[in-house]
C-alpha positions as CSV (number, residue, x, y, z in Angstrom):
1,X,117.6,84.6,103.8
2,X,117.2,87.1,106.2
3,X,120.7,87.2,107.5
4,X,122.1,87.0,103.8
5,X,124.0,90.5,103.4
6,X,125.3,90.4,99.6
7,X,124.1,92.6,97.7
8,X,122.7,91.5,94.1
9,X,123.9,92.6,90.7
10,X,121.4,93.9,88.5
11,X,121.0,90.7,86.1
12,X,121.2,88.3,89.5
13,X,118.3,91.5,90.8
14,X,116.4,91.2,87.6
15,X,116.1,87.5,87.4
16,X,115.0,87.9,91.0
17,X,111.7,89.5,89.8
18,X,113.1,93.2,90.8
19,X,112.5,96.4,88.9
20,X,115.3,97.4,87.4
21,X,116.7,99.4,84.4
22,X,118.1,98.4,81.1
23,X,121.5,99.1,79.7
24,X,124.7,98.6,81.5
25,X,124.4,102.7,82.8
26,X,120.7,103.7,82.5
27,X,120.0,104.1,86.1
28,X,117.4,107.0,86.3
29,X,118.0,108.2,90.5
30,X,121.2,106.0,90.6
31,X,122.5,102.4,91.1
32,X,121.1,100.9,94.1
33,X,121.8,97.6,96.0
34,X,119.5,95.1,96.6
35,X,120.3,92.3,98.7
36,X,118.9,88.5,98.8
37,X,116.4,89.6,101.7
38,X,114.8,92.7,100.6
39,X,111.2,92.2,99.6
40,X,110.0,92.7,96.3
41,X,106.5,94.4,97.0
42,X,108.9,97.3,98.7
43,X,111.8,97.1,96.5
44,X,113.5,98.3,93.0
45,X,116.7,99.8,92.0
46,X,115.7,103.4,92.7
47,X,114.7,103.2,96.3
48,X,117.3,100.6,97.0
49,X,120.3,102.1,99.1
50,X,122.9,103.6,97.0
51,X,125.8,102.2,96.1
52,X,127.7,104.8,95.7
53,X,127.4,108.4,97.1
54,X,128.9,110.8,94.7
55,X,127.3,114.5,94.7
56,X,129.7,117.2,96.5
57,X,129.5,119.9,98.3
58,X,128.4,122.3,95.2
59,X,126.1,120.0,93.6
60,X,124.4,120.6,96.8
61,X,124.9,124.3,96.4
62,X,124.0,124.5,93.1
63,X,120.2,122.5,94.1
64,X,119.7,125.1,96.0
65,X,120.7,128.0,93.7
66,X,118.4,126.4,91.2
67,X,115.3,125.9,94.0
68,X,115.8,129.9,95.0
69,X,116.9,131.3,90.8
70,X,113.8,131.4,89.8
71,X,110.8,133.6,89.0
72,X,109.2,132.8,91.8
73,X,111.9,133.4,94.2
74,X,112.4,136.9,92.6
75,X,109.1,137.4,93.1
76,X,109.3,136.3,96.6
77,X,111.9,138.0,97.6
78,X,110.7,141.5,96.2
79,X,107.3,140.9,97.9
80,X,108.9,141.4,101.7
81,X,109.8,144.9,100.4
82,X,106.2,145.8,99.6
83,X,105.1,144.9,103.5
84,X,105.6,148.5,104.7
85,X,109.2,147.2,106.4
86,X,112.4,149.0,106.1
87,X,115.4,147.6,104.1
88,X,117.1,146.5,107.5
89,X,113.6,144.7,108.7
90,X,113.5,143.0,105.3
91,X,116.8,141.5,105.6
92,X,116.2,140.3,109.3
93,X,113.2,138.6,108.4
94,X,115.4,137.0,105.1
95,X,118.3,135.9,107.4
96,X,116.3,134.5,110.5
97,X,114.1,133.0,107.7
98,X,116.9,131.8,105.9
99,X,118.7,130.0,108.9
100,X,115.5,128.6,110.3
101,X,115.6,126.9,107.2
102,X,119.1,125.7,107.2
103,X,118.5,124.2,110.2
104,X,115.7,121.7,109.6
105,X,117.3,121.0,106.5
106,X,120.4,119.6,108.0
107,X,117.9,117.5,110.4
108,X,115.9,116.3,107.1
109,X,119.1,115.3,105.6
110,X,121.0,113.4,108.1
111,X,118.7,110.1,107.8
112,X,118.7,110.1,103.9
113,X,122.1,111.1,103.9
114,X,123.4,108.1,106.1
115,X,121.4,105.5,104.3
116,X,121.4,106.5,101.0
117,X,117.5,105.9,100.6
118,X,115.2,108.8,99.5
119,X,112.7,110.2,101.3
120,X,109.9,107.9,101.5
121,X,111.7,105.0,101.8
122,X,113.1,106.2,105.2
123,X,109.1,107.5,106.1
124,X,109.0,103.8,106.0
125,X,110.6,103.9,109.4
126,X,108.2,106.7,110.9
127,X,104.8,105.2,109.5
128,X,105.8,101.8,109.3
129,X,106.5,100.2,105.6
130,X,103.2,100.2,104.3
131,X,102.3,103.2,106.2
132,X,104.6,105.4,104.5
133,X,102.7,105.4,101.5
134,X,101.0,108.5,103.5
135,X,103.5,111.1,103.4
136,X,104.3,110.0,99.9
137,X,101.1,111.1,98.4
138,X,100.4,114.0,100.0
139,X,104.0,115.0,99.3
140,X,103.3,113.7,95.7
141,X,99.8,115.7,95.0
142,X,101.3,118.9,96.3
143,X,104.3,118.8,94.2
144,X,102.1,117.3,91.1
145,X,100.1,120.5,91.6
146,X,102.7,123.0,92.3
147,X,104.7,121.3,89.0
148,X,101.7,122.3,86.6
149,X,101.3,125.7,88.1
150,X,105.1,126.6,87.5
151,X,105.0,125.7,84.4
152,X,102.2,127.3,83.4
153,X,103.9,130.6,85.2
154,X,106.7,130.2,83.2
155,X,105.0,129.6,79.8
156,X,103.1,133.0,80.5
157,X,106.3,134.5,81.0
158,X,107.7,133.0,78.0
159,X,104.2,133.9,75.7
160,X,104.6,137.7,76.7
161,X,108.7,137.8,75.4
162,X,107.3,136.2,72.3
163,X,104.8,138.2,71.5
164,X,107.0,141.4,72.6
165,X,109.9,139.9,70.2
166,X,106.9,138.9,67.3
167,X,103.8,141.0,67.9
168,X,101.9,138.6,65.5
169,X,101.6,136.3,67.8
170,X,99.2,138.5,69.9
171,X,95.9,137.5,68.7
172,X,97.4,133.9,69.2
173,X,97.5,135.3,73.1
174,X,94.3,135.8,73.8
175,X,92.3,132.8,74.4
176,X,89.0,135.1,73.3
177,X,90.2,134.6,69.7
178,X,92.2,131.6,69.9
179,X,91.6,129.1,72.3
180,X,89.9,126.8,74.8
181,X,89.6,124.8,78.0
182,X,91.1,128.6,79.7
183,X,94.2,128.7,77.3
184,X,95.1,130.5,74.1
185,X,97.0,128.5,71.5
186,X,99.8,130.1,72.2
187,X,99.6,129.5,76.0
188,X,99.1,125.3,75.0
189,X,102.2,125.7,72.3
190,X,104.6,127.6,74.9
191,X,103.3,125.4,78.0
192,X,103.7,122.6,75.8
193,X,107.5,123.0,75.2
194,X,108.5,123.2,78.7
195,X,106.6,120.2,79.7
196,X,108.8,118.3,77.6
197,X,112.1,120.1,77.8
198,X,111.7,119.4,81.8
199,X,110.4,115.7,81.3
200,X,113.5,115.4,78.9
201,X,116.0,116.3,81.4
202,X,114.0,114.2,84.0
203,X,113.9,111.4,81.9
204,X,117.8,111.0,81.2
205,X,118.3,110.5,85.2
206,X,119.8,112.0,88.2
207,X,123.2,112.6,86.7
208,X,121.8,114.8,84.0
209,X,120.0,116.5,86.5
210,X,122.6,117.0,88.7
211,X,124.9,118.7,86.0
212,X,121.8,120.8,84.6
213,X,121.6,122.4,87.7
214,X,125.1,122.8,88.2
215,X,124.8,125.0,85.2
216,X,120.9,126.6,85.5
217,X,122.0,128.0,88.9
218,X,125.2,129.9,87.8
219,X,123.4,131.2,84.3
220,X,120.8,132.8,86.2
221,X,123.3,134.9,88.3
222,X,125.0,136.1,85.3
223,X,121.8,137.1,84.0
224,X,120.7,138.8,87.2
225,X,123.9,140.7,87.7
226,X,123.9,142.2,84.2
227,X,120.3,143.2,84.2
228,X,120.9,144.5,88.0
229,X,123.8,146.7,86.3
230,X,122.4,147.8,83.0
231,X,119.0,149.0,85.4
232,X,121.1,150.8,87.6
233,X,123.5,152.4,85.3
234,X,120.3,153.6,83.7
235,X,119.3,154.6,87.4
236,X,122.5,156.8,88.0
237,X,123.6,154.2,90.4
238,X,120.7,155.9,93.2
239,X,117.9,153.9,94.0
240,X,115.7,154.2,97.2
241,X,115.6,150.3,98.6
242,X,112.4,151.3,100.7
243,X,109.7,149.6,98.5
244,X,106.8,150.3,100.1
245,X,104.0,153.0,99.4
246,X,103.3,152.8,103.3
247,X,104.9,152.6,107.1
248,X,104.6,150.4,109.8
249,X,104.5,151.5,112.9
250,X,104.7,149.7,117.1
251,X,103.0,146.4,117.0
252,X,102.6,146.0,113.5
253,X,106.0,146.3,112.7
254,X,106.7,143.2,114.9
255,X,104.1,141.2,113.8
256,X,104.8,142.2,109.9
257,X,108.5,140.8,110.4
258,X,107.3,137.4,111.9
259,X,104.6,136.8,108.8
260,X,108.0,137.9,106.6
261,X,110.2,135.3,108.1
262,X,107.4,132.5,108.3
263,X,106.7,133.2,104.6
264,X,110.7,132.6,103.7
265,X,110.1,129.4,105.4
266,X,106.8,128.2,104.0
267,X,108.4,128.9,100.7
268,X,111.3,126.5,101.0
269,X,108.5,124.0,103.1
270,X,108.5,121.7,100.2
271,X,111.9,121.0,99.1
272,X,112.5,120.9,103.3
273,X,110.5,117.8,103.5
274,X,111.5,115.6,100.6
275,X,115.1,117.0,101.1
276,X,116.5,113.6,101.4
277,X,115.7,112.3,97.8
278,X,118.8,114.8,97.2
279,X,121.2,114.7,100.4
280,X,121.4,111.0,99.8
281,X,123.6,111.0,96.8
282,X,126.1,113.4,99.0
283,X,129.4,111.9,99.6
284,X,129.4,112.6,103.2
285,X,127.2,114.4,105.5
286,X,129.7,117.1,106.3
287,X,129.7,118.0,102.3
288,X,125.6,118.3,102.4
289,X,125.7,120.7,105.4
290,X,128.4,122.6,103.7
291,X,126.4,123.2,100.6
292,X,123.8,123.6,102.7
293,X,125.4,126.4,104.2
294,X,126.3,128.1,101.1
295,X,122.9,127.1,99.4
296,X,120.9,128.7,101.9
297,X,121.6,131.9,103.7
298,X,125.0,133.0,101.3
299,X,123.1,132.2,97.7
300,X,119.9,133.1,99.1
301,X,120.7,136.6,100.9
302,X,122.7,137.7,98.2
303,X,120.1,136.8,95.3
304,X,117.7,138.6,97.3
305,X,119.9,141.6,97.5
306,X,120.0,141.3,93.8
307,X,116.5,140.9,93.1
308,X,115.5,144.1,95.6
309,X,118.4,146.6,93.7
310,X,116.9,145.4,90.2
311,X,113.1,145.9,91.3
312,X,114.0,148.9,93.1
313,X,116.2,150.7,89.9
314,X,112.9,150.0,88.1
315,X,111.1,153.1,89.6
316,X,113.3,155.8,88.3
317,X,113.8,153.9,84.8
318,X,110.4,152.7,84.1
319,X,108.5,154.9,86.7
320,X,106.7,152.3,88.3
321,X,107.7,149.3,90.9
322,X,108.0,146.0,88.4
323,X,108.9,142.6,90.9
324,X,108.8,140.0,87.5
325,X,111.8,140.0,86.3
326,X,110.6,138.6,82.9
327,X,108.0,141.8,82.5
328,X,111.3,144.1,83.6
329,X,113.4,142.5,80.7
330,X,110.5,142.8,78.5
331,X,110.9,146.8,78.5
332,X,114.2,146.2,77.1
333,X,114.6,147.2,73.6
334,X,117.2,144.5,72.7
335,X,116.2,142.0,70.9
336,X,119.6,140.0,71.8
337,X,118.4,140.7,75.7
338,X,115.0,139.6,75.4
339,X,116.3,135.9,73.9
340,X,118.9,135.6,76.3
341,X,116.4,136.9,79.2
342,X,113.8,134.0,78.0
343,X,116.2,131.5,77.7
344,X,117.7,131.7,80.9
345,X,114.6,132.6,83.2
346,X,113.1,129.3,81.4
347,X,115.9,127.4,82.2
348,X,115.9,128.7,85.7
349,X,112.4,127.6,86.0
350,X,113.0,124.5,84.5
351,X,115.6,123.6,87.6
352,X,113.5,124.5,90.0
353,X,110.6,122.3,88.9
354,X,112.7,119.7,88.2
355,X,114.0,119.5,91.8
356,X,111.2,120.8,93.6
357,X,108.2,119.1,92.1
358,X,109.6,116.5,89.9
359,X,112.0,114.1,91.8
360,X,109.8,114.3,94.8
361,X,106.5,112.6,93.3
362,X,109.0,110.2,90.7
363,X,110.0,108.6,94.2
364,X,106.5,109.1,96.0
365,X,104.1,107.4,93.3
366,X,107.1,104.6,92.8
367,X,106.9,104.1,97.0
368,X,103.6,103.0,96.0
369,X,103.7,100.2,94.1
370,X,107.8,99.6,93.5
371,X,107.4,96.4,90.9
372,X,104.7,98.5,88.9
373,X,106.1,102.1,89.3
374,X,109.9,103.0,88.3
375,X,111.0,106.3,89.3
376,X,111.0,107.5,85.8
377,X,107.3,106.3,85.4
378,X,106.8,108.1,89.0
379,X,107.8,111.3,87.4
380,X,105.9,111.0,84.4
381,X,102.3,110.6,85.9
382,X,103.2,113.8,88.2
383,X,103.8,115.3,84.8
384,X,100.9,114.2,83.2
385,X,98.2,114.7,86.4
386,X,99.9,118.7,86.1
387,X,98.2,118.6,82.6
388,X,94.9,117.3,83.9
389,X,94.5,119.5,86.4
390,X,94.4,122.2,83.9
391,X,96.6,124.3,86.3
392,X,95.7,128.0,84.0
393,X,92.6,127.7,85.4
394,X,93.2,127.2,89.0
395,X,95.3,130.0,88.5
396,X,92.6,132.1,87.4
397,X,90.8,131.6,90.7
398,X,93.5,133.1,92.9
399,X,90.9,132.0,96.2
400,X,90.9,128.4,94.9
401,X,94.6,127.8,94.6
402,X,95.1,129.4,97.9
403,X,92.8,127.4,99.7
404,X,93.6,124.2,97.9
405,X,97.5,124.7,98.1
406,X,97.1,125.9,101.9
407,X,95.4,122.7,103.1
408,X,97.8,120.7,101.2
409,X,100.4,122.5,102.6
410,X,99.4,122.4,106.2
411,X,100.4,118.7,106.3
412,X,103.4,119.5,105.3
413,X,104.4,120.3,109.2
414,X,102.8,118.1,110.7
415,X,104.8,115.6,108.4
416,X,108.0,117.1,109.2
417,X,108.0,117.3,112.8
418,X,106.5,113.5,112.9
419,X,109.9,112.7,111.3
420,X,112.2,114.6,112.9
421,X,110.7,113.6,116.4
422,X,110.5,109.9,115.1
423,X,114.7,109.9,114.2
424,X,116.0,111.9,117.1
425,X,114.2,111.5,120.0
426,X,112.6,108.2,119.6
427,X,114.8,106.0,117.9
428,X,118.1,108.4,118.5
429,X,119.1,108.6,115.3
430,X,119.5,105.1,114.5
431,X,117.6,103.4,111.0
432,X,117.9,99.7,110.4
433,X,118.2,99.7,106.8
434,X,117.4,96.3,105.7
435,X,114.4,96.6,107.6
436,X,113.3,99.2,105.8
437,X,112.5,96.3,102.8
438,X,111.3,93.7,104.6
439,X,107.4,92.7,104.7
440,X,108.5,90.2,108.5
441,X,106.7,90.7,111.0
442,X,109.9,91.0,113.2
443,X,111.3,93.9,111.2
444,X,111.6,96.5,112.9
445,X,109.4,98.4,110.8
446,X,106.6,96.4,110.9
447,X,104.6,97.9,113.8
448,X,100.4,96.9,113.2
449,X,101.0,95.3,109.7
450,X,102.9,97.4,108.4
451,X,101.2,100.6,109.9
452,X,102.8,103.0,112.6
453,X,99.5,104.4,114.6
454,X,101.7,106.9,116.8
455,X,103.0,108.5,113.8
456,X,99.2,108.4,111.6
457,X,97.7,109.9,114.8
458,X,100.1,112.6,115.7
459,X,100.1,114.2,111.6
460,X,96.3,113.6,112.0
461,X,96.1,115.8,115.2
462,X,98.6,117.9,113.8
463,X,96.8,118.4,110.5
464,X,93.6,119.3,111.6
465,X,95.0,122.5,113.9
466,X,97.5,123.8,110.9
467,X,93.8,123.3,108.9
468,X,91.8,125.1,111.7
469,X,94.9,128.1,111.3
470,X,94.0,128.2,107.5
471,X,89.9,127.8,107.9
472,X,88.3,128.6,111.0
473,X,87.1,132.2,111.7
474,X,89.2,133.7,114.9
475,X,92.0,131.9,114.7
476,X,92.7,132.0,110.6
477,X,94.5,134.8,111.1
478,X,97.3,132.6,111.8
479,X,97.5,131.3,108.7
480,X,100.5,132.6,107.9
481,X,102.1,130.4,110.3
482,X,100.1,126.7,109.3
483,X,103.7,125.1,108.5
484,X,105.2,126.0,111.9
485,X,101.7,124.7,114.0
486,X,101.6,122.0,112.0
487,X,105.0,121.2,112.6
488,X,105.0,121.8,116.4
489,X,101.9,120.1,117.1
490,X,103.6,117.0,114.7
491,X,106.6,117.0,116.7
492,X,104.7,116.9,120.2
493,X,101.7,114.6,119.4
494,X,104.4,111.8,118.1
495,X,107.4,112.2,120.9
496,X,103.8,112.0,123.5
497,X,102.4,109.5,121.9
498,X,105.3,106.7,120.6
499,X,106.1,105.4,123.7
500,X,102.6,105.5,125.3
501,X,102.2,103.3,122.2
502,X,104.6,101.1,122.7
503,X,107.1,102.7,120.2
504,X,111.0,102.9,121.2
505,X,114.5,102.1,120.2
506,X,115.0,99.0,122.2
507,X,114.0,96.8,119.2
508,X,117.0,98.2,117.6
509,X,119.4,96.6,119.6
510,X,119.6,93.5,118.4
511,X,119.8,94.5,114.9
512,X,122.6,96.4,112.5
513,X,121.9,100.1,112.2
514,X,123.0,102.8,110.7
515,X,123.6,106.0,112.9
C-alpha cells in the first residue's frame, strides 16, 4: 500500500481504525488527509496534513497581536524602561529584539507551512518518528506550566477589579480567612472561570480560535488607546518617557541593551518553537511572512510605545510608576471602566494562553499516543496538569518558578536550532511527507527504529551548556542569554554531527518531497 496516494474520507479513515471526529464539521485543529499508507500508531485527523489551508495574512497578524496584548507583554514591555536605559536604547533593544524574532519565525514556519502538519509531526523528521516524542514533551510541560501560571495571573488581576468594584468580597481575598491549598476562595472561584471560558474556546476547534483572536487582538488596542489618552489628558499631554530611578553609564550600558534585546526574544521563545501548529493553516507562505511582518515588529513596537506612554503618564496622575495595567485601571473611579478594563484584559489573556500554551501541548500529548490522544483530549490534560500543579503556589516562590521555568526553557534552543539545522542545511529544505506516518524501515524517517541519535545528541549537548548558563557559578551570569547558547550550540552539535552519523539528504531522492 505503500505507493497508494488517495487520500481517505473520514468514514473510509474511521472504519480504517483511525482517530477521527464526529459530525460532518467537528474537526477540532482542521480536516486532515489520511492516506491508505499512513500508519495508525502515528496517525489521526489532527496531525494528518491539511486538506485545506485557509488562514490569511491577518489571522496571522491577529495570533500575534493576541501572543504580545496581554498583561504580560505590558508588563514586559514597561520592564526595559526600568533598566536604567534611555527611551532611544529601549527601543533599539525592542526592534533588534523584535526582528531577531521575525526571522526565526519565518525559518520555523516554512516546514509546517509547506506540509500542512504541526509542529511535532514535522520533529518527526529531525528525531526520527518515534523520537519526536522528545521535543513534544518538553514543549508540552513548559506550556502545561506556563498555561496554569497565566491563568492564575490573570484571575489575581481579575480578584483585585472585583473586590475594587464589590469591596465585600475582600475577606473572600485573603486566603488567611478563606481558603486553602495557597488560594482564597475567591482566587479558586475567579481562576476557576477562566479555566473554562479558555477550555470552551479551545474545545470548539481551531476555527473558533482563529476568529476569537481575530477579535481579542483588536479589543485590546482599543482599550489601550483610550486608557493611554484618558492617562495622558489627565497628564497634560507631558510625560517624561525615561523610567528609570538610575543611569547607566560605558560598559554597562552595552551590556544592559544586549540582556534587553535577549529578554524580547526569550519572551517570544515559546510560541517561536511550536510556531508551525499555526503557519500550517496559512494559505501560502508569502501570506504567513506577511503577517509575520506586521505581527511582529509593526504590532509589537507600536504596543510597546503604547504601554511605555500609559505607565509613564502614571507618575504625574497617580504619583508613582504602575507597569500592570489592570492595577492602573483599578484607580479609575468608573465603574463602567473597571468592567470594560476586566473584560478585555481577561479576554486578552485568554488569547494568549490559548495560542501560547494551549494548542502547543493539544498537539504534543496527542504526538504521543495519536489513536489514544485527540488533539482536543491533548489540550484538556495540559489544562487539567495546570490545576495540579497548583501554579499560586509556585508563584509564591518567585526562586522556584525561575529556576524551574529556566531549565525548561533552556531546551527550548537547543530544540530550535536542531530543527532549523536539520531542514536547511541537512536535508535542504526538503520533507517527505508520507514518511512522516510510516512505521517501514525504509522511510525516510526511520533512522535507528524510529530514533534520530544526531539530533538526541546534539539538544543533549546543547542542553546541558544553556543549563550550565542558568546553574553553574562563573558562568551563570549568562543566564540571560540560555535560549541563544542553547540554540547555537543546537545548531552546531547537529549540522557536526548528522553527517558524521550517517544522516543526509541523499535518501530523499528517490522519494516525493515537499520543498
Amino acid at each position: 500500500m505503500a505507493g497508494i496516494d488517495t487520500p481517505l474520507t473520514e468514514e473510509a479513515a474511521a472504519e480504517a481504525g483511525f482517530a477521527t471526529h464526529h459530525g460532518e464539521h467537528d474537526h477540532g485543529a482542521g480536516t486532515g488527509l489520511i492516506k491508505p499508507s499512513y500508519d495508525r500508531r502515528l496517525t489521526n485527523e489532527d496531525l494528518a496534513p491539511l486538506k485545506d489551508q485557509t488562514w490569511s495574512w491577518y489571522n496571522i497578524f491577529a495570533f500575534w497581536m493576541s501572543d504580545v496584548h496581554s498583561v504580560g507583554g505590558y508588563i514586559t514591555a514597561g520592564s526595559l524602561f526600568a533598566l536604567g536605559l534611555t527611551s532611544w536604547q529601549v527601543f533599539v533593544c525592542l526592534i533588534v529584539g523584535i526582528t531577531i524574532v521575525l526571522f526565526f519565525c519565518n525559518l520555523v514556519a516554512k516546514p509546517s507551512q509547506r506540509t500542512g502538519v504541526p509542529y511535532p509531526v514535522i520533529c518527526r523528521s529531525v528525531f526520527g518518528v518515534l523520537g519526536a516524542n522528545i521535543p513534544a514533551i518538553i514543549r508540552g510541560l513548559i506550556a502545561v506550566a506556563w498555561y496554569g501560571i497565566q491563568t492564575y495571573l490573570a484571575s489575581a488581576s481579575l480578584d483585585i477589579l472585583l473586590v475594587r468594584m464589590w469591596p465585600g468580597l475582600e475577606p473572600y481575598a485573603d486566603v488567611s480567612q478563606h481558603g486553602f491549598l495557597g488560594l482564597s476562595t475567591l482566587g479558586y472561584a475567579t481562576f476557576a472561570l477562566l479555566w473554562v471560558a479558555q477550555a470552551a474556546v479551545f474545545w470548539t476547534g481551531m476555527n473558533t480560535i482563529r476568529k476569537f483572536i481575530d477579535f481579542a487582538g483588536p479589543a485590546v488596542y482599543v482599550v489601550m488607546i483610550a486608557l493611554c489618552v484618558y492617562l495622558l489628558s489627565k497628564a497634560g499631554w507631558s510625560v517624561n518617557l525615561n523610567l528609570s530611578d538610575h543611569e547607566l553609564s560605558g560598559g554597562k550600558v552595552f551590556t544592559t541593551m544586549l540582556a534587553a534585546t535577549a529578554l524580547v526574544v526569550s519572551y517570544f521563545s515559546g510560541p517561536m518553537l511550536n510556531f508551525g501548529d499555526f503557519s500550517r493553516y496559512g494559505r501560502t507562505f508569502q501570506a504567513v511572512k506577511k503577517g509575520n511582518f506586521w505581527g511582529l515588529p509593526i504590532n509589537f513596537v507600536f504596543f510597546s510605545l503604547l504601554t511605555v506612554l500609559t505607565a509613564a503618564a502614571t507618575l504625574p496622575v497617580y504619583g508613582k510608576l504602575i507597569t500592570d495595567p489592570v492595577e492602573t485601571v483599578g484607580h479609575i473611579d468608573n465603574t463602567f471602566a473597571l468592567v470594560l478594563a476586566a473584560l478585555t484584559f481577561t479576554t486578552a489573556t485568554i488569547g494568549i494562553n490559548i495560542v501560547a500554551n494551549f494548542v502547543s501541548p493539544a498537539f504534543d500529548f496527542s504526538n504521543v499516543s495519536p489513536q489514544k490522544i485527540s488533539w482536543r483530549m491533548g489540550g484538556m490534560i495540559a489544562a487539567v496538569g495546570s490545576v495540579l500543579l497548583t501554579p499560586w503556589n509556585l508563584y509564591k516562590s518567585p526562586e522556584t518558578i525561575h529556576y524551574t521555568l529556566d531549565t525548561l526553557g533552556a531546551f527550548i534552543g537547543p530544540l530550535f536550532g536542531v530543527l532549523i539545522a536539520h531542514y536547511y542545511v541537512v536535508h535542504k529544505q526538503r520533507v517527505c511527507v508520507d514518511d512522516l506516518f510510516t512505521m517501514d524501515e525504509g522511510g525516510a524517517y526511520h533512522y535507528k527504529r524510529g530514533y534520530n541519535p544526531p539530533a538526541i545528541w546534539a539538544t543533549a549537548i546543547a542542553a546541558a551548556g544553556a543549563v550550565a548558563a542558568v546553574f553553574v557559578p562563573g558562568i551563570n551570569r549568562f543566564d540571560d542569554y540560555s535560549w541563544f547558547i542553547g540554540c547555537g550550540l543546537g545548531f552546531a552539535a547537529y549540522a557536526l554531527l548528522a553527517p558524521r552519523m550517517g544522516v543526509s539528504d541523499s535518501p530523499l531522492d528517490a522519494k516525493t518531497c515537499v520543498k
